[in-house]
N, C-alpha and C positions, 0 to 999 in steps of 0.2 A: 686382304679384301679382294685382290684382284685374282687369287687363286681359288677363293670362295668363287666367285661369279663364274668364274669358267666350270668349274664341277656342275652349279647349277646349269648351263648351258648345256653341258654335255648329258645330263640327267634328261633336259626337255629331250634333246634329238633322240635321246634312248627310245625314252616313252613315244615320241611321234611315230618312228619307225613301228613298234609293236603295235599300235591301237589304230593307223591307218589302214584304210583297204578293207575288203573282207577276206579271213583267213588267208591272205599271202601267204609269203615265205620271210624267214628272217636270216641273220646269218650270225651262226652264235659258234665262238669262239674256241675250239676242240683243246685239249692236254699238248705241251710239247710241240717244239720253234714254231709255236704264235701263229700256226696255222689258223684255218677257219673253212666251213664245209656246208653247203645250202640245207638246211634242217626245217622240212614243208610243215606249216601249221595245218593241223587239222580242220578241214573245212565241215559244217553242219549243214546239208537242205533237206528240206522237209518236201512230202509229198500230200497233199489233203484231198481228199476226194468228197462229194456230196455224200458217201454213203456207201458201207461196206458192201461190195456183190462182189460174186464171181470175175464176171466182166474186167474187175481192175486189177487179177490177178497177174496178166500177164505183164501189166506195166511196172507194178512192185518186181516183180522176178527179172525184167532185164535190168531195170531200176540199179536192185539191190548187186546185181552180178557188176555191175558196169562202175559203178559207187567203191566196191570193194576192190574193185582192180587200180581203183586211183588216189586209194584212200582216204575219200571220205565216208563221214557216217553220215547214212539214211534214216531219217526218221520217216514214218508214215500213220496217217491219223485218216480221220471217216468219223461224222457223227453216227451215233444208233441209230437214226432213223432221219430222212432229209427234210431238217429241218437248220433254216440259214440263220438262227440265231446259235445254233452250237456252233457251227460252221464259223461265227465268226470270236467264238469264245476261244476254240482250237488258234485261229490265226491273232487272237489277241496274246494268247501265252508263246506261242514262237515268237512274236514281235519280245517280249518279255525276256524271252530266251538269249534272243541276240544270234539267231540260225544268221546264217549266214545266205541263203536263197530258200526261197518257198515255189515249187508247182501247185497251182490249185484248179481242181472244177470248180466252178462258183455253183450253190447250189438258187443261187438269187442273184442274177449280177448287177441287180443293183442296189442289191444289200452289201454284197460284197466290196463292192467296189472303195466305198470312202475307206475300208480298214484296207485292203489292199495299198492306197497312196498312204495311208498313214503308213504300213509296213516301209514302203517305199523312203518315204520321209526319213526312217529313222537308218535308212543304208544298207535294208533287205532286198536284196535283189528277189523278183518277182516277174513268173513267167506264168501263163493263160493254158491249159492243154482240154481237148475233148468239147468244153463250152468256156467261147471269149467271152470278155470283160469291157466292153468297147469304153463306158466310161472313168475305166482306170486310167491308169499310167503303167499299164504292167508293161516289162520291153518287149515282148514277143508272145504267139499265140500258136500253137501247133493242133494238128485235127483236121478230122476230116471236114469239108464244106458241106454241114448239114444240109441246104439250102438243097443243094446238089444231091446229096443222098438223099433225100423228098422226093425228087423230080425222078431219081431211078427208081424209087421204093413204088412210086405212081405210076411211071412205065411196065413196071416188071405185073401190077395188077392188070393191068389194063392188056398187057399179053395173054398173061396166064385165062384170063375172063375173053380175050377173043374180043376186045371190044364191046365186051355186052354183059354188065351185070350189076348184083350188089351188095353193097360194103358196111363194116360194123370197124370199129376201131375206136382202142384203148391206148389214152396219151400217157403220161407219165404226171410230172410235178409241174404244174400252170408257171410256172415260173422259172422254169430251166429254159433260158432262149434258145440253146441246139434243140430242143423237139418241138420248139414253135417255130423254127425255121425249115427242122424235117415236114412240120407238118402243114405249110405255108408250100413247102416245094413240091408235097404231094399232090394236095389242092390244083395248084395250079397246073402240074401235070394231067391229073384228068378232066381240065375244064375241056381237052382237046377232045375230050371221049365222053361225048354227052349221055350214051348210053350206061354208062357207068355211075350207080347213082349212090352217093354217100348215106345211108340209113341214120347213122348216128355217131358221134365223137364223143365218149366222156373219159374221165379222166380218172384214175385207178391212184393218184397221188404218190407214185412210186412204193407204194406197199403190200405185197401180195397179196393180204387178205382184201385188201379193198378192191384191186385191179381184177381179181376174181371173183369176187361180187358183180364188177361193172359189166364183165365180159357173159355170165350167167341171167342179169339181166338182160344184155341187148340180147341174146338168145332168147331170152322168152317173148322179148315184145315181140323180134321181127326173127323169126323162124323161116322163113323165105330166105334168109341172105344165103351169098354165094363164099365171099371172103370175110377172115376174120383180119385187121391186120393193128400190131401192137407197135407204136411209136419208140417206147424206150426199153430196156433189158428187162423188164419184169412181164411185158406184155405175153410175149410168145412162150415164157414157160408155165406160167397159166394157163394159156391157151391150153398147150398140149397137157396139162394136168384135165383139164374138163372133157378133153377128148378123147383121152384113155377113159374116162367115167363114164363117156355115153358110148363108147365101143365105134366110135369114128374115126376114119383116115384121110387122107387129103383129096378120097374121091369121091365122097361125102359134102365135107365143105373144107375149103382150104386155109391156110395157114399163112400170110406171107407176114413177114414180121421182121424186126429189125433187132440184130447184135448176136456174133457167136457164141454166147454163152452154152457150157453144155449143154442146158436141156434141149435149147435150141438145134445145134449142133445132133445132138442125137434123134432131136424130133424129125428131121431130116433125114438121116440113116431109117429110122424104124417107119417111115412111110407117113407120117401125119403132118411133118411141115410141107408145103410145096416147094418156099426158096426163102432165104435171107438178105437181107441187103447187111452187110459187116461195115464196121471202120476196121481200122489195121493196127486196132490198139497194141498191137505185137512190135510195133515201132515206135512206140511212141518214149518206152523208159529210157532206153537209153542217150534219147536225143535231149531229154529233157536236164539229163545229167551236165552230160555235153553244153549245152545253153547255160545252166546255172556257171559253171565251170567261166566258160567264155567269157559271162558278163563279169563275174568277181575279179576274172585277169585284167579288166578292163577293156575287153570288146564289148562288140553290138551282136544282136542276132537278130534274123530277119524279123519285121515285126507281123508275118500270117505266114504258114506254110501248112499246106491243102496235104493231106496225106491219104487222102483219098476212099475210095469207096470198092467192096466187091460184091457179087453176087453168087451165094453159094444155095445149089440146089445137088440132086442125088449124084450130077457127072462129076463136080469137082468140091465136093464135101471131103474128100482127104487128100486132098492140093491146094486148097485155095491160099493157102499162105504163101506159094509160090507164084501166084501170081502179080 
């Protein structure tokens, strides 16, 4: 009886060791004199974004390069179109899965948010990137300070215009709080510059066909304006799609717009954008790995880190990365 209970014991300890932590490491037993050798559990984090674009390309690519160097597997999801009820179907099945950390954009943060602590609840580590989640509990949050990118995005108009003009602008998704914080910092930027007068804001619902629509209308209504300027990644390649159609350049009417994406980026080169305000999404994959990483070994990671803002016009459109 007393040999029976000790096997049972030594069966729990077995089992705790394996099923504790997220993907640790275990240490299992090699052939020949009773060695034994650290054998790493494969660790699973998921990356989700509001929605497949270009934009996110470069965070998957260092992502995936930086994930493969440490061997874990990456998975990576996007609903079809941004919309936070698939958004949170995607983090219902990783919660299911039993990933081991989740990066997400929230495409709602506060839709997101309750599945996010429940993720958390069940011993998914969970990190914020691009747009926070203030009423989660996710541990950390990385991205530029949209707030801050508004307030350059509203400066760099308000340069470009000499202090004197007017404005049409196409938001993104009413519900993504980085472009109501972009566009809350722009605002408040040009309250400094009265002559600078806002025509109209609507909102293109992050879908090309519609944000092309929005941008075609405020054209017809107010045919006076001086700047066109697009809040989120769909904005500015619109733009330059309608501007190639009427055979205009940026000294016609200008372009300033927000996110390198190539259209953007080439709209730039070929004379129709005037300047972009970037985030540094090109830093952001591998920090993110990094963070999931930390938290599973049982660290902390900062809970905001500002990764800041650039402004890419025709001088430094093939450097801006260096800066």
């Amino acid at each position: 009886m007393k040999k029976s209970f000790s096997r049972v014991l030594i069966l729990l300890l077995v089992m705790m060791l394996i099923f504790t932590g997220c993907g640790g490491s275990d240490t299992t037993p090699t052939e020949g004199e009773g060695q034994s050798e650290e054998v790493a559990e494969e660790r699973t984090f998921a990356i989700v974004y509001p929605i497949v674009h270009p934009f996110f390309e470069p965070v998957t690519e260092e992502a995936q390069k930086y994930a493969d160097s440490i061997g874990v597997e990456l998975l990576t999801y996007a609903p079809d179109k941004p919309d936070a009820r698939q958004q949170v179907e995607i983090l219902e099945n990783l919660i299911a899965m039993k990933v081991d950390g989740i990066a997400v954009v929230p495409t709602d943060s506060e839709t997101i948010a309750p599945i996010v602590n429940k993720a958390i609840d069940e011993g998914i580590r969970v990190i914020a990137f691009e747009s926070d989640i203030p009423k989660s509990n996710r541990a950390g949050f990385q991205g530029t300070d949209n707030f801050k990118a508004g307030l350059a995005l509203g400066e760099e108009i308000a340069k470009r215009l000499d202090g004197q003009g007017k404005l049409i602008v196409a938001t993104g998704l009413p519900t993504q709080l980085s472009l109501n914080q972009r566009l809350d910092g722009m605002k408040e930027a040009l309250e400094a510059y009265p002559d600078v007068e806002i025509l109209d804001i609507q909102s293109g619902q992050g879908d090309p066909t519609i944000t092309m629509n929005v941008i075609e209308s405020m054209i017809q209504a107010y045919p006076d304006f001086d700047v066109f300027s697009g809040i989120d990644a769909t904005g500015g390649p619109m733009a330059v799609a309608v501007w190639k159609a009427k055979g205009w350049t940026k000294d016609d009417k200008m372009i300033i717009t927000f996110d390198n994406v190539p259209e953007n980026v080439q709209g730039v080169k070929d004379g129709i954008i005037t300047s972009l305000i970037s985030q540094k999404q090109w830093l952001w994959g591998e920090q993110l790995i990094k963070d999931l990483t930390t938290l599973c070994d049982g660290g902390s990671v900062p809970n905001y880190v500002d990764t800041g803002n650039v402004v890419i016009d025709i001088n430094n459109v093939d450097t801006y990365m260096e800066e």
